[in-house]
N, C-alpha and C positions, 0 to 999 in steps of 0.2 A: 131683716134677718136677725136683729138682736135679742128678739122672743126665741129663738130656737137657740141663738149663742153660738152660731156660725160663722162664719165669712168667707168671700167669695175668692178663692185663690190667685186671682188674674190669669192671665195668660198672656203669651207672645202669636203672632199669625196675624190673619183674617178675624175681622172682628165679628163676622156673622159663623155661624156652623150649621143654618140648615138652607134650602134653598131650594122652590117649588117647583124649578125646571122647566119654567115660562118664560115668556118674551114678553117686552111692551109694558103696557098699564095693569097686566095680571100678576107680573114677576112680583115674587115677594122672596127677601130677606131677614132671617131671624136669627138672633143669637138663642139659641134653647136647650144650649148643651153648658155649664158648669160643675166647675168644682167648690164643695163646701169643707172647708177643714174648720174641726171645733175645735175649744179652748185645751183639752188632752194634748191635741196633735202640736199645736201655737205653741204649747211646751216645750215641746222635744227641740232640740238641736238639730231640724233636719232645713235643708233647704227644698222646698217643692215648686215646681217648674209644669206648667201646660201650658203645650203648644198646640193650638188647631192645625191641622196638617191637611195637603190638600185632598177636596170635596170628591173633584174627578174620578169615577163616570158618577156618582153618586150623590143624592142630594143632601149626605149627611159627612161633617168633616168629622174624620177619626180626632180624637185627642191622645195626645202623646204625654203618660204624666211620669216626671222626671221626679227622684228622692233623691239627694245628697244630704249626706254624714261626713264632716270632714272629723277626722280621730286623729287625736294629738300624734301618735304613733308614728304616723305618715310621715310627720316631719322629720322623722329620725333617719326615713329610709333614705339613701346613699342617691338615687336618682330620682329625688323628691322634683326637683326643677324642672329636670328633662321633660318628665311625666307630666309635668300642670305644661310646659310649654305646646305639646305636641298635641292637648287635649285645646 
């Protein structure tokens, strides 16, 4: 992926996301869903997070993609701690 100047985001979950809905020596398992963040994105100050969520009844796992921006600001606020505790 270094010709396109991508890379591949990881994820948390299930390491496969597709899944043929067979039994036996037919079943197959595929990972065929990612995320690619280019060098722009790598820039920014965000945190990004995908989680494969589950497949059930379908043979496609939704992805769940999470951004975080922690902004200085936050820290100022009065139930800064509570808030990260309860999270």
């Amino acid at each position: 992926m270094s010709l396109a100047r991508v890379v591949d985001a990881g994820f948390s979950g299930s390491k496969f996301t597709w899944f043929n809905n067979r039994s036996g020596t037919t079943r197959i398992w595929k990972c065929l869903d990612r995320l690619l963040l280019n060098g722009t994105v790598l820039e920014m100050q965000h945190q990004v997070m995908v989680q494969h969520l589950v497949r059930d009844p379908f043979d496609r796992s939704p992805l769940l993609l999470s951004v975080f921006r922690f902004l200085n600001v936050w820290s100022t606020h009065k139930d800064l701690l509570r808030v990260v505790r309860e999270c």
